[in-house]
C-alpha positions in Angstrom: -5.6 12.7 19.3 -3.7 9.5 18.8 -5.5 6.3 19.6 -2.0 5.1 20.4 -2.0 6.9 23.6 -0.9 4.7 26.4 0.5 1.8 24.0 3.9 0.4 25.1 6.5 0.1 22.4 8.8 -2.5 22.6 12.9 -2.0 22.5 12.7 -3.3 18.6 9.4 -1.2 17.9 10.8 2.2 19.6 14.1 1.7 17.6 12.2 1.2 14.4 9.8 4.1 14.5 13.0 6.5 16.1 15.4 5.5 12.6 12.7 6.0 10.4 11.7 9.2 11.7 15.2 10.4 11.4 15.8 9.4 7.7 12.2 10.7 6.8 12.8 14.5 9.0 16.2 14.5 8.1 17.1 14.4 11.7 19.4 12.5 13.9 17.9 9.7 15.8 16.5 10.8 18.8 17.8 10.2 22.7 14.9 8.1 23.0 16.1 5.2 21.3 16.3 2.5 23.5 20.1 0.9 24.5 21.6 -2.0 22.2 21.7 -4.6 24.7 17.9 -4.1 25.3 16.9 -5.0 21.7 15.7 -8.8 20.2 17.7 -7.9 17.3 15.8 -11.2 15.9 12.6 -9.6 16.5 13.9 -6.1 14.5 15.5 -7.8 11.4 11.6 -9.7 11.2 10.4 -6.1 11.8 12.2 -5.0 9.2 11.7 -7.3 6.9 7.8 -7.7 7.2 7.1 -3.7 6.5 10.3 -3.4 3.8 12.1 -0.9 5.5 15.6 -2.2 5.1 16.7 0.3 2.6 15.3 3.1 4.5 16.8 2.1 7.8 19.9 1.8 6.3 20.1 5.5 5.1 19.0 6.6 8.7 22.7 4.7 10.3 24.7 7.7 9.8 27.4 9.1 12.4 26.6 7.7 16.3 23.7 6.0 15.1 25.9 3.1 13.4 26.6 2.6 16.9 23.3 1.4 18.2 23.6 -1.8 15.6 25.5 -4.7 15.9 27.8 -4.8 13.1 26.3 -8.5 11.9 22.4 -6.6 12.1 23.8 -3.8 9.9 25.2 -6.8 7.2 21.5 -8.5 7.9 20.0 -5.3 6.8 22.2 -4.6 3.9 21.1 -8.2 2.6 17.7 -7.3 2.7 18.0 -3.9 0.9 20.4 -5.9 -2.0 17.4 -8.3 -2.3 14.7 -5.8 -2.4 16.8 -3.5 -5.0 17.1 -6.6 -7.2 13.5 -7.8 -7.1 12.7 -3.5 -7.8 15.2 -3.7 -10.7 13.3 -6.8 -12.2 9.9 -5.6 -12.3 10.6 -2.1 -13.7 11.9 -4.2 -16.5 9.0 -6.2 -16.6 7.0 -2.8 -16.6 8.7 -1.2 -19.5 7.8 -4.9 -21.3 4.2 -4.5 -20.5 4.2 -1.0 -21.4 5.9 -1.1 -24.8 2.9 -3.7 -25.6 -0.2 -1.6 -24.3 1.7 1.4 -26.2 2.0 -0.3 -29.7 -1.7 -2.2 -29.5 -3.1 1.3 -28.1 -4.3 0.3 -24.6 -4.7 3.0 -22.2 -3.8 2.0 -18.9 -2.0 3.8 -15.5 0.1 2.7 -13.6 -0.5 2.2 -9.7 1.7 2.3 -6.0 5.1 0.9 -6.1 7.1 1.9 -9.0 5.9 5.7 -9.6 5.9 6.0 -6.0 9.5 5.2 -5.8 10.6 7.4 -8.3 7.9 10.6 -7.6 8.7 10.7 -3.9 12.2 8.9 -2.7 15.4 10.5 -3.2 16.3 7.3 -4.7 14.0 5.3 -5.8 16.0 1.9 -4.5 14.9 3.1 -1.0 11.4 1.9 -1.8 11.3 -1.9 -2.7 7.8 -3.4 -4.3 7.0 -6.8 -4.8 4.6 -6.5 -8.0 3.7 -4.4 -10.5 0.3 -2.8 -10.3 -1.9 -1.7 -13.5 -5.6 0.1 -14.2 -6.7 -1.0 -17.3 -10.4 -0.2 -18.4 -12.5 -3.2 -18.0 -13.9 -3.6 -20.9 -10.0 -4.2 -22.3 -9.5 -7.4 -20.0 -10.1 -10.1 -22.3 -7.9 -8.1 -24.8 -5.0 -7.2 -22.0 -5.3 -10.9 -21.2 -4.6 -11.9 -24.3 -1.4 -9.8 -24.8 0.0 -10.7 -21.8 -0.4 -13.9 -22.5 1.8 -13.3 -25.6 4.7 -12.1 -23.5 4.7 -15.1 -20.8 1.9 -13.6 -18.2 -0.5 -16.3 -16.8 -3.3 -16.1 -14.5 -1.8 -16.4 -11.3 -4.8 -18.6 -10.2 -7.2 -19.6 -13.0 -10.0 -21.0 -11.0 -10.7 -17.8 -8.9 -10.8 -15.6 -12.3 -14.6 -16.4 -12.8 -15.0 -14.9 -9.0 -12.8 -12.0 -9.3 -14.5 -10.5 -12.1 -17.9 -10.7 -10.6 -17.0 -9.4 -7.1 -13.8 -8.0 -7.3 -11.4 -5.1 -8.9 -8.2 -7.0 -10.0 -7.0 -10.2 -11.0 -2.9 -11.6 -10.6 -1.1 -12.9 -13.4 2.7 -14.2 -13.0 5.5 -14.0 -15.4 6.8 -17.1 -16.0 9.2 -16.8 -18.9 12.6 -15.9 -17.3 12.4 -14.6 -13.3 9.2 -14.5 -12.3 7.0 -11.2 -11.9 3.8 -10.5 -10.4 1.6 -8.1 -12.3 -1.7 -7.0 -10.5 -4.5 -5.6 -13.4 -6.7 -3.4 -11.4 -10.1 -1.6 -12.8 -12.0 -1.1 -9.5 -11.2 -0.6 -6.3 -11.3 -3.0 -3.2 -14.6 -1.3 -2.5 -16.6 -2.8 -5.4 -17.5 -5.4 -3.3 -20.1 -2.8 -1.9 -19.9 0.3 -3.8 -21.8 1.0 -7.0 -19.8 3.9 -7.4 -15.7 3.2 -8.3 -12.6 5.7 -7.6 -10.6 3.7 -10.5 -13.5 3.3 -12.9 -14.5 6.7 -12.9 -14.5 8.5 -16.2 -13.6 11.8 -14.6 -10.8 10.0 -12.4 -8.8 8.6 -16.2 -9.7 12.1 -18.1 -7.9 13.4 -15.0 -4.6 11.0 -15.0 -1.3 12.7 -15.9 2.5 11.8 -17.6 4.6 10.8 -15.4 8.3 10.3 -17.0 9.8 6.8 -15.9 13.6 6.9 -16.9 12.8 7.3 -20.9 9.4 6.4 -21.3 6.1 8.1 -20.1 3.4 6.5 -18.4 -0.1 8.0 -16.9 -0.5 8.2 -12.9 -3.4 9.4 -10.8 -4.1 12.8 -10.0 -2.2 13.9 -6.7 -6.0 14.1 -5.0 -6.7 10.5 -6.5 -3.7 9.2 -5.9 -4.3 10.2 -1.8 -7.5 8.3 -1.7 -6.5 5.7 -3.7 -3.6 5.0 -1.3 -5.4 5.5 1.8 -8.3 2.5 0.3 -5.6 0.3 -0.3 -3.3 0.9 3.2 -6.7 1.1 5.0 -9.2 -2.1 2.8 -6.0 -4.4 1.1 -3.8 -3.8 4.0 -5.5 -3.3 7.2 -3.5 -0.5 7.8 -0.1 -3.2 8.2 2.6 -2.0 6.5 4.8 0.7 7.6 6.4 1.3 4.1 3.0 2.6 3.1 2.9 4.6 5.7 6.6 6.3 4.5 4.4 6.5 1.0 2.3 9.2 2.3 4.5 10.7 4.4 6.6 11.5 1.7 3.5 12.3 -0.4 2.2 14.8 1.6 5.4 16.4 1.8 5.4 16.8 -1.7 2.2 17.5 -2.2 0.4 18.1 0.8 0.6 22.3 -0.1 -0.9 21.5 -3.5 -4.1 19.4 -2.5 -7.3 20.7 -3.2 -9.0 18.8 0.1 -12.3 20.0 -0.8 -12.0 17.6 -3.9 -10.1 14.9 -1.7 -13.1 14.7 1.0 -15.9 14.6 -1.8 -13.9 12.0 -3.7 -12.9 9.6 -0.6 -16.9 10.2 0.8 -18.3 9.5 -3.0 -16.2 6.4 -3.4 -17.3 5.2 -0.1 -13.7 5.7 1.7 -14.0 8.5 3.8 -13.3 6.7 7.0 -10.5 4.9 5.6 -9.2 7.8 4.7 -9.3 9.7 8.2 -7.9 6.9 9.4 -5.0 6.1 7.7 -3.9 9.9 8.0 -4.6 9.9 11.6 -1.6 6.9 11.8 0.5 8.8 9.2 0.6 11.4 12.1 1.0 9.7 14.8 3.6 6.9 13.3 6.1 9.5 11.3 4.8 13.1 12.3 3.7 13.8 8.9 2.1 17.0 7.6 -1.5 16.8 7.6 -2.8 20.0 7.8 -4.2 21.4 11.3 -8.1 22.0 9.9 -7.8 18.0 8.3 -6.5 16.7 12.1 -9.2 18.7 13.7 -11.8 16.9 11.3 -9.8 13.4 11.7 -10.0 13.8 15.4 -13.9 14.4 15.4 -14.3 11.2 14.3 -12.2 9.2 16.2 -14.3 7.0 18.4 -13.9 3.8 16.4 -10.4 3.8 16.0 -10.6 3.2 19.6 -11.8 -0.4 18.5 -9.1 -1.1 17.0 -6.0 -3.3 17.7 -3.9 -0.5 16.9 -0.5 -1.7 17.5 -1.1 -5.7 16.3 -1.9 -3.2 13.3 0.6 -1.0 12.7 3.3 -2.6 14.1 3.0 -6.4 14.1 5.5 -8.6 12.2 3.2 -10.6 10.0 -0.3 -9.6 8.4 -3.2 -9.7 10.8 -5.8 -13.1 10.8 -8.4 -13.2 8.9 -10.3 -12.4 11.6 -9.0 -9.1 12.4 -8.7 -8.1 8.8 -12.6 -8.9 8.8 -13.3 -7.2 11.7 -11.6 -4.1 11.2 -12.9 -3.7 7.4 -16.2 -3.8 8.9 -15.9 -0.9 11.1 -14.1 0.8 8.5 -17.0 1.0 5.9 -18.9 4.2 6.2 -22.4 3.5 6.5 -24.8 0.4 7.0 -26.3 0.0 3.9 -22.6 -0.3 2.6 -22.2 -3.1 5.6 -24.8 -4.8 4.2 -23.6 -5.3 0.4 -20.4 -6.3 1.2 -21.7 -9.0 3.4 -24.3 -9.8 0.5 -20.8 -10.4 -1.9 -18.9 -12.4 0.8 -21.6 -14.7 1.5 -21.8 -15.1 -2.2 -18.2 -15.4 -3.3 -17.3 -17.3 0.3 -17.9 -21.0 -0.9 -15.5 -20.3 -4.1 -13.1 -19.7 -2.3 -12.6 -22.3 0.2 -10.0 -25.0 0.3 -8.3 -22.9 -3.1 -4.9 -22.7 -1.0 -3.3 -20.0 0.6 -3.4 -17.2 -2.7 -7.2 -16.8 -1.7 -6.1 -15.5 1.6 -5.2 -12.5 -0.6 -8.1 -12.5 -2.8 -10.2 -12.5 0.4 -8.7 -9.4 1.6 -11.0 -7.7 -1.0 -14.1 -8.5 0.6 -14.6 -7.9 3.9 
């Protein structure tokens, strides 16, 4: 089934995939993993460092496998982790901040990815760095979340694409910058607005669903496990192009948890609904063939059915490159990834018309892009 079949792994790329697997299965690293002197440790610290993964490597170096490091790549590696823990440590207080507002003014919100993640699913939650701080607020709050955060230090990341982002977009960015600085994402659509009259995020039945979730002394909504799956498999699969390994550990470690639990009927009608059912395919078709994880045997058999146009796809510049993909590639891929034509058509209808707005903006709107096609 895997549209990996015949790809050759480099040294650094085998080694990767072999530690995480064994921290993730709670196995030791396989006899597979290819001999010290034939690894670019270079190119494995950028590995690392690109898909976040320094934590989790670092748990897999137990016993022998210590030995198939050099001792200065194991201190390279520690560095990384350190810097990702801080950054982790810094945003979670940012979130409380945030948090204590929207609680006191009575702002519902839920919180998204990277910090409920890392506590819900990781033994420790320092194993999973994030680099922001990701929030669904209704829309019809932003100019009143704007203004609070604006009370507590936020700006807009980018002022002049704000006018764009809230007429083709789901989110805007908006940086901390009293004291360190922290990236806060506010989210009330998905990246799929851009074509989709119909929204995972802004669905009524999607916040009536939501549920506490205790964050070390105070509570906070999340999705809905079912949600939660499709909402991660739009953003690995639409914000990502499926680069990223650490998202892939996400919902490997999700489905682990929670994979028994699912009702998959309700997964399948929400992801084709919303517009995401491809994306959704896909990115547990990878899950499996990057980490092994547990997607159930009737869900592969359906995955594999429709597999032809991952065969399009350039799976391992994807999966396993070093840096994000071009533009190019993150435009092409998106395409094929929408389900239908009449879809195709509306997003190319809002890139057209939110194209010229962004041009010569800088590098940020490389980002903003991403949400289009």
């Amino acid at each position: 089934m895997s549209p990996t079949s015949g790809m050759k792994l480099s040294p650094e790329e085998r080694l990767l995939l072999d530690l995480l697997r064994s921290v993730l299965h709670h196995q030791p690293s396989g006899s597979s993993c290819p001999g010290p002197d034939l690894v670019n440790w270079d190119k494995f610290l950028s590995l690392a460092r690109y898909h976040r993964l320094a934590p989790l490597l670092l748990q897999g170096l137990k016993g022998e496998a210590y030995d198939l490091l050099p001792a200065n790549v194991v201190d390279a590696l520690r560095t990384q982790a350190l810097e990702g823990k801080a950054r982790s440590l810094l945003l979670l207080e940012g979130l409380r901040d945030v948090a204590r507002e929207f609680h006191h003014i009575g702002i519902p919100f839920i919180v998204l990815k990277g910090i409920t993640l890392a506590k819900d699913l990781y033994p420790d939650d320092l194993l999973r760095p994030y680099v922001d701080v990701d929030i669904l607020i209704r829309r019809s709050s932003y100019e009143q979340v704007k203004s609070v955060l604006g009370g507590i230090g936020y700006d807009l990341a980018e002022p002049r694409l704000e006018g764009d982002k809230l007429a083709h977009f789901g989110e805007v960015e908006f940086v901390r910058r009293v004291g360190p600085p922290i990236l806060l994402d506010l989210h009330w659509d998905t990246v799929l607005a851009s074509w989709e009259p119909h929204s995972l995020l802004a669905s009524e039945e999607t916040w009536q669903r939501c549920r506490d979730f205790d964050l070390g002394g105070f509570s906070i909504a999340v999705l809905a496990p079912e949600e939660l799956l499709v909402y991660l498999a739009l953003h690995l699969a639409f914000h990502h192009v499926f680069s990223g390994l650490l998202f892939f550990c996400d919902l490997f470690l999700f489905l682990q948890k929670y994979g028994n639990q699912l009702d998959w009927q309700r997964v399948y009608s929400q992801a084709t609904r919303f517009g995401g059912r491809r994306a959704l395919e896909d990115t547990l078709a990878f899950a499996n063939v990057l980490l092994d994880a547990s997607v159930p045997a009737s869900i592969l058999r359906q995955i594999e059915a429709a597999s032809l146009h991952r065969g399009l796809f350039p799976v391992r510049r994807l999966l396993l490159g070093a840096g994000p993909p071009s533009q190019g590639i993150e435009r092409y891929v998106k395409f094929l990834l929408i389900d239908d034509m009449s879809r195709r058509a509306r997003a190319l209808r809002t890139w057209w018309a939110s194209h010229k707005r962004f041009i010569g903006v800088g590098k940020t709107t490389s980002r903003s892009k991403r949400s289009s096609v």
